[in-house]
C-alpha positions as CSV (number, residue, x, y, z in Angstrom):
1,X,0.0,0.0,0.0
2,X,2.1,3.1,-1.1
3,X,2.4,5.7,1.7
4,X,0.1,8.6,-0.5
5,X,-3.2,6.2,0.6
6,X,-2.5,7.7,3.7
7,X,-3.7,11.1,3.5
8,X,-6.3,10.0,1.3
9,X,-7.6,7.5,4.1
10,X,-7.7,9.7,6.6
11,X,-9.3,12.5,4.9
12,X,-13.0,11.7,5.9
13,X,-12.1,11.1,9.4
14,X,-10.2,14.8,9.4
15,X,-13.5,16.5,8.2
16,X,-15.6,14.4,10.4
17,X,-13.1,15.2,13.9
18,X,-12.7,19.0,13.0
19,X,-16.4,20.0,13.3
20,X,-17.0,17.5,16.2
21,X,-13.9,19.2,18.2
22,X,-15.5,22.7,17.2
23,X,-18.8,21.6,18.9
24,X,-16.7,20.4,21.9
25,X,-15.7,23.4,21.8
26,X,-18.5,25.4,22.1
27,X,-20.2,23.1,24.8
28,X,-22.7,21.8,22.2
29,X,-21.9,18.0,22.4
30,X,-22.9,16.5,26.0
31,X,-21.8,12.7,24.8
32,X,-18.9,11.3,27.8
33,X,-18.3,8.9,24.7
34,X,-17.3,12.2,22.6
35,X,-13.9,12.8,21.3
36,X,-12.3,14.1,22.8
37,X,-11.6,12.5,25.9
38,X,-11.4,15.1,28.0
39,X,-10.3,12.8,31.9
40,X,-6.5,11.5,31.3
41,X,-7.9,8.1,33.2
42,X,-9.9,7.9,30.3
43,X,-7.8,8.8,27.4
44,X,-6.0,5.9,26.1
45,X,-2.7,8.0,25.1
46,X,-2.3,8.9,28.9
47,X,-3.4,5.4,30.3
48,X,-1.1,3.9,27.8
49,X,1.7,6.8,28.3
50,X,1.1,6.4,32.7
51,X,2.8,2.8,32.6
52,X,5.9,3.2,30.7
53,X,9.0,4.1,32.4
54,X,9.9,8.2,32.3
55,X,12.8,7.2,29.5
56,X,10.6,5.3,27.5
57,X,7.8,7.9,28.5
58,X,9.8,10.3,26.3
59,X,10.4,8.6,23.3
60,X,7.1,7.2,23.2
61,X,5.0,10.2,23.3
62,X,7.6,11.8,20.6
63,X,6.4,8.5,18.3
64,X,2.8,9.0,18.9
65,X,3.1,13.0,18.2
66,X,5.0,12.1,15.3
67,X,2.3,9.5,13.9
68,X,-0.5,12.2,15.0
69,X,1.3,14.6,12.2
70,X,1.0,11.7,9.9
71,X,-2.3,10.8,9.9
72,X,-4.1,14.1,9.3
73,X,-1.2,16.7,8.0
74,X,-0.4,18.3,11.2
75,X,-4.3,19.1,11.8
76,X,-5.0,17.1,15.0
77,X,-2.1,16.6,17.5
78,X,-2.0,13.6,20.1
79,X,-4.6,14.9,22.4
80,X,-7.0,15.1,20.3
81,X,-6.5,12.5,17.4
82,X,-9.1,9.8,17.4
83,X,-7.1,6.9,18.1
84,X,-9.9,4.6,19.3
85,X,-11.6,5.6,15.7
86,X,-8.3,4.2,13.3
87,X,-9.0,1.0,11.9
88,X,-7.0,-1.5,9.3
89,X,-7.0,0.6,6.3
90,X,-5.2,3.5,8.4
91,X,-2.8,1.7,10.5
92,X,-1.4,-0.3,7.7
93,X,-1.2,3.2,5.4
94,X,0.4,4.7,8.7
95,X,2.7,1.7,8.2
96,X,3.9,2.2,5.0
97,X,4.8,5.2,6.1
98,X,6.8,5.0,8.5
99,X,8.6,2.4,6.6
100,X,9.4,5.2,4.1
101,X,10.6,7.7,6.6
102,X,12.8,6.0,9.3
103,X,14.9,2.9,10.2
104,X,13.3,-0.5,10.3
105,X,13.7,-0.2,14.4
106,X,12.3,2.9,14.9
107,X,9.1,2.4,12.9
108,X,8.6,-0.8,14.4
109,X,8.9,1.4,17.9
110,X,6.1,3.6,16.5
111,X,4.0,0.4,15.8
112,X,4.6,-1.0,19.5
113,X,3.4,2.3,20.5
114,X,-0.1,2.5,18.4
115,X,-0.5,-0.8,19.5
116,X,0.1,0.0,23.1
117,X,-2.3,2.8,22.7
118,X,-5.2,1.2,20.7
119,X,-5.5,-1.6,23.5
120,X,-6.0,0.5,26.0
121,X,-8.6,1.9,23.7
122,X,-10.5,-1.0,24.0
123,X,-9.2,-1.9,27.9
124,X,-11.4,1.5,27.9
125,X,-13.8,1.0,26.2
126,X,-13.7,3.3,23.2
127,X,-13.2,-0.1,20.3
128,X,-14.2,-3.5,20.3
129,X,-12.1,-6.3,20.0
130,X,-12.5,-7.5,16.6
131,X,-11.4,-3.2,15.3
132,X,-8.4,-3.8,17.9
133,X,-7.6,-7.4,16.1
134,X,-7.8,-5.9,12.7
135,X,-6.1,-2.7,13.6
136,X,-2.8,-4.1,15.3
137,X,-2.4,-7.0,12.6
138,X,0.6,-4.9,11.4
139,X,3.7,-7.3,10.0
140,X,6.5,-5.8,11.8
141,X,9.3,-3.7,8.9
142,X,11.8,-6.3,8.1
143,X,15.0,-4.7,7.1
144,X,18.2,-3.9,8.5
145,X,20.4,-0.5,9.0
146,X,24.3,-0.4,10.2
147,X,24.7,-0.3,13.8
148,X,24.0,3.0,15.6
149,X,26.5,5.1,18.0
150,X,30.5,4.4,18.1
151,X,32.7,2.7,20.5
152,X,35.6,5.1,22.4
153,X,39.2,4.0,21.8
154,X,41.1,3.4,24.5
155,X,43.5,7.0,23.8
156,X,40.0,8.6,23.6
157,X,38.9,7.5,27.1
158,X,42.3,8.3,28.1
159,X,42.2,11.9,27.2
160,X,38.4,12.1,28.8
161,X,39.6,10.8,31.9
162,X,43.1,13.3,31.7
163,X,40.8,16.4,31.4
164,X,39.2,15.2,35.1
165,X,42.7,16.2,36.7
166,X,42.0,19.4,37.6
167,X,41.0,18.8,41.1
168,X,37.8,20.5,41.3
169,X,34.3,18.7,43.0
170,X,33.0,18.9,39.0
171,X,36.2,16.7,37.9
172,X,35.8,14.5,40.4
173,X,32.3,14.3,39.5
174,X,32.7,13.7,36.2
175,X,35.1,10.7,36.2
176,X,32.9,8.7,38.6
177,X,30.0,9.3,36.3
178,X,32.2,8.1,33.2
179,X,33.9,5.5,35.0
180,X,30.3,4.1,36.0
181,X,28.8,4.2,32.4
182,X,31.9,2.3,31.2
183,X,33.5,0.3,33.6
184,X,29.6,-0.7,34.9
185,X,27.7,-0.6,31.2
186,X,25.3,1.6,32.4
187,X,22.7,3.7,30.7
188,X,21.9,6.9,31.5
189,X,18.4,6.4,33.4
190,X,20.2,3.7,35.2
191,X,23.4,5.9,36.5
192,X,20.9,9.1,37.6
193,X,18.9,7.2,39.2
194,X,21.4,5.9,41.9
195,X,21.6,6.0,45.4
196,X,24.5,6.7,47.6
197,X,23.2,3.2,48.9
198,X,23.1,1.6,45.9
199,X,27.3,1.5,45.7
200,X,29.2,-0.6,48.1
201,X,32.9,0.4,48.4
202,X,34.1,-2.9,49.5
203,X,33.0,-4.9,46.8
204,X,32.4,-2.6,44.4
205,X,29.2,-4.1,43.5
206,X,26.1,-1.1,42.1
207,X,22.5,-2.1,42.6
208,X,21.0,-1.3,39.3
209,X,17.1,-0.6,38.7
210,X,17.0,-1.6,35.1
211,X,14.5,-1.1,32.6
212,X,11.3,-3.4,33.5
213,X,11.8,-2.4,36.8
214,X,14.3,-5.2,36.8
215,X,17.3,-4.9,39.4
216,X,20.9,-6.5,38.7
217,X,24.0,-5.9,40.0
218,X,27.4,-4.9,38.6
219,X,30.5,-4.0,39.4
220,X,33.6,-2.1,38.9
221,X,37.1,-2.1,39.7
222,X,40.6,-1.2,39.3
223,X,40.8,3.0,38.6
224,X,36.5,2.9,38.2
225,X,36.6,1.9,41.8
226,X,39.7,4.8,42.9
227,X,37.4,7.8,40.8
228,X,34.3,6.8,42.4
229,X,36.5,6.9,46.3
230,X,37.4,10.5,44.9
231,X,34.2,11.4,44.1
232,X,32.9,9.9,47.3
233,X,34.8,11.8,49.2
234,X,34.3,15.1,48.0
235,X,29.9,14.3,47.9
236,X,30.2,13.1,51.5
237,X,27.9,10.6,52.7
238,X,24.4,12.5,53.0
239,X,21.5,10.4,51.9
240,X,20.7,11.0,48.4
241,X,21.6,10.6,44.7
242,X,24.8,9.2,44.3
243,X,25.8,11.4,41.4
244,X,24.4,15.4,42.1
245,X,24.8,18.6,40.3
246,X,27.8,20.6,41.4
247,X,27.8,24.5,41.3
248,X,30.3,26.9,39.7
249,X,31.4,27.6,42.7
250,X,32.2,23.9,43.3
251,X,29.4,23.2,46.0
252,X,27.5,19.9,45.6
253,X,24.0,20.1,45.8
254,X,22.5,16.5,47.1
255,X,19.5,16.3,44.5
256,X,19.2,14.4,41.4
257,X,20.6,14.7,38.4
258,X,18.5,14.5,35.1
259,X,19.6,12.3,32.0
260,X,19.9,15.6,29.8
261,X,22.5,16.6,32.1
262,X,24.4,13.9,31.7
263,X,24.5,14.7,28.1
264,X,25.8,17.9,28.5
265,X,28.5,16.7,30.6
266,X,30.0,14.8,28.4
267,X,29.6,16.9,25.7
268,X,31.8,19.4,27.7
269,X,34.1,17.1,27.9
270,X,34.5,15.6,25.3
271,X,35.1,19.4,23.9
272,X,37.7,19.6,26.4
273,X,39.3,16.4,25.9
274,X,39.4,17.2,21.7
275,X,37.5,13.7,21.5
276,X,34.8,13.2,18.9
277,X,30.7,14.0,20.0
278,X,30.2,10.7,22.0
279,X,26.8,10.3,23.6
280,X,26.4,7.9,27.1
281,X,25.0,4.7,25.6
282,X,28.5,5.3,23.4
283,X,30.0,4.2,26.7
284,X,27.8,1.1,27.4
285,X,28.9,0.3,23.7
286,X,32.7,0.5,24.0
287,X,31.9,-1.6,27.8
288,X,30.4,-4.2,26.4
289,X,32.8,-4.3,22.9
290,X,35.8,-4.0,25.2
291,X,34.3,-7.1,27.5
292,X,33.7,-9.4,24.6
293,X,37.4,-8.2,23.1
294,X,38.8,-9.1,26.4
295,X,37.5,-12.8,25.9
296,X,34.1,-12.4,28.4
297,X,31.9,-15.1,27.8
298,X,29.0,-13.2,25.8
299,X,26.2,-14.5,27.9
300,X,28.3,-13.2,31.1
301,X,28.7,-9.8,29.0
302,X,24.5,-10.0,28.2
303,X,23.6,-10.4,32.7
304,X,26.6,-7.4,33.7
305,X,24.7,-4.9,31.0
306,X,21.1,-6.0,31.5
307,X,20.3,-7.0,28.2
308,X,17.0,-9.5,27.6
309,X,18.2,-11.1,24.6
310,X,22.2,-12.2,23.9
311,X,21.5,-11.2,20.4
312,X,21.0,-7.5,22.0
313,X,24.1,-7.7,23.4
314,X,26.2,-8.9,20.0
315,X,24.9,-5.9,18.3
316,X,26.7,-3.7,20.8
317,X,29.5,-5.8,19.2
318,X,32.0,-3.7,17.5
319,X,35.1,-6.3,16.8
320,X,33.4,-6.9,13.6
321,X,34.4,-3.7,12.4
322,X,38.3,-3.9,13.1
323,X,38.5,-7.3,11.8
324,X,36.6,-6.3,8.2
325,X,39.2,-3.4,8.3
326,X,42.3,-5.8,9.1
327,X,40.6,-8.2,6.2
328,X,40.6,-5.4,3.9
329,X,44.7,-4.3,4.5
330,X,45.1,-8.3,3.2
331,X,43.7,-7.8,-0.3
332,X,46.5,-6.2,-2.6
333,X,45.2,-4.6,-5.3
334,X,47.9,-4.3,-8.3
335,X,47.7,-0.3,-9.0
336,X,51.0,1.7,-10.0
337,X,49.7,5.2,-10.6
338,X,51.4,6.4,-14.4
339,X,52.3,10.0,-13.3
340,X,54.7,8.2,-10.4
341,X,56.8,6.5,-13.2
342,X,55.1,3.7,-15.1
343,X,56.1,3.8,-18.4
344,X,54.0,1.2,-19.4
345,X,50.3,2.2,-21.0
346,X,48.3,0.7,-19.0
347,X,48.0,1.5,-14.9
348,X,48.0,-2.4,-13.9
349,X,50.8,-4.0,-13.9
């Protein structure tokens, strides 16, 4: 079904919604079955929305807000789009296009998200079962993209790590936050939401609430475990977050930390440290990379970063890479460039 149906699909349902949202509006339609639902513990975007966690909260709405735009031009937003009204012929048209505009993985995140939303559609309600059956009957988009993010070199984590030496509470800081998402494999909801509990000195072990509210433990060692004794020291040991925002001043203020900040501390520092843009999960990439290089079993690698599925975990895999590179430096191809001296007429030799 070409991705153009779309707007042509939806077109009745846009001139249908516009003039009921207008009586809305203008108090004229008394239904509690009218659109829109005006009570959150009634809308299926907000029921569905309400039990995700706040990371995949985020992403999640900014899928459905996306799809909104989609299906009727930028006309109706997420509020106040008719979800419980979309049936086959405008999720599979939705389909194709998303298929059109992003990587097989992310439009299949969109589709787990209109899924999400249109059963609690009918957990309310709002559709029956065999629209929700029809509706969601979506083949997922087969297809494959190269993997996303980069893993650090071992001089680029050196340099990151050099430009913590100044001394300050915010250097300190810093390397125990980059020490933990390497050394630990952490992502970045994980490592902001840590308590000063959560880390035991002795063994070095950190409690981790994963996603799916599922709790594992890892470790670190070796200089992860010295930063973090820096970093201790300077925090103190009130109750609180284990990693907090630290003034310009250099006071530490015991209160969490978001995940954007996070982001912009290592985009400081890798400014400082003259290493390329890296983001976090960058550093659960190289972790896990540098693990299976170092000859970790991968199933051992799969429990220490939380992953569901092993095959997660040998995506994260970037030893691929260097060995295509190395495999490539082993094919000679027999080029002599004519301007350098050839005499002969042809450039093979």
């Amino acid at each position: 079904m070409p991705a153009d149906y779309l707007k042509f699909t939806f077109r009745s349902r846009i001139v249908h919604f516009l003039p009921e949202r207008a009586r809305w509006r203008r108090g004229q339609c008394k239904s509690p079955d009218a659109w829109p639902v005006t009570d959150p513990s009634r809308h299926p975007v907000a029921v569905y929305l309400a039990r995700l966690a706040p990371g995949s909260r985020r992403s999640q709405t900014a899928a459905l807000d996306a799809m909104a735009q989609l299906l009727t031009s930028g006309r109706l937003d997420t509020e106040m789009l008719p979800w419980a009204e979309l049936r086959y012929q405008h999720t599979q048209a939705l389909r194709a296009a998303l298929a059109d505009r992003y990587s097989p993985a992310t439009a299949n995140r969109h589709l787990a998200a209109l899924r999400g939303v249109l059963r609690e559609a009918w957990r309310l309600g709002l559709m029956n079962a065999e629209d929700l059956a029809r509706a969601i009957d979506l083949p997922a988009v087969r297809g494959e993209r190269l993997p996303r993010g980069r893993g650090l070199t071992r001089g680029e984590l050196r340099s990151l790590f050099d430009s913590c030496r100044g001394g300050s509470p915010a250097d300190a800081r810093d390397a125990a936050l980059m020490a933990v998402l390497y050394a630990a494999g952490l992502r970045r909801a994980e490592v902001v939401t840590l308590d000063v509990t959560d880390y035991e000195p002795e063994t070095g072990a950190i409690t981790v609430k994963g996603k799916g509210n599922k709790e594992r433990v890892a470790y670190i060692d070796n200089g992860a475990a010295d930063v973090m004794r820096v970093w201790l020291g300077v925090r103190g040991d009130v109750q609180g977050p284990l990693f907090c925002p630290v003034t310009q001043t250099g006071e530490v203020t015991v209160r969490p930390m978001t995940d954007q900040a996070v982001y912009a501390i290592l985009r400081s520092r890798s400014k400082k440290a003259n290493v390329k843009a890296f983001s976090p999960h960058d550093l659960r990439r190289s972790c896990v990379s540098d693990l299976l290089e170092a000859g970790v079993d991968i199933s051992v690698v799969q429990r220490f970063v939380g992953h569901a599925n092993v095959t997660t975990t040998a995506r994260y895999d970037r030893r691929g890479e260097q060995a295509k590179k190395k495999a490539a430096k082993s094919l000679h191809v027999p080029f002599v460039n004519v301007a350098l001296g050839n005499t002969s007429n042809s450039p093979f030799v």
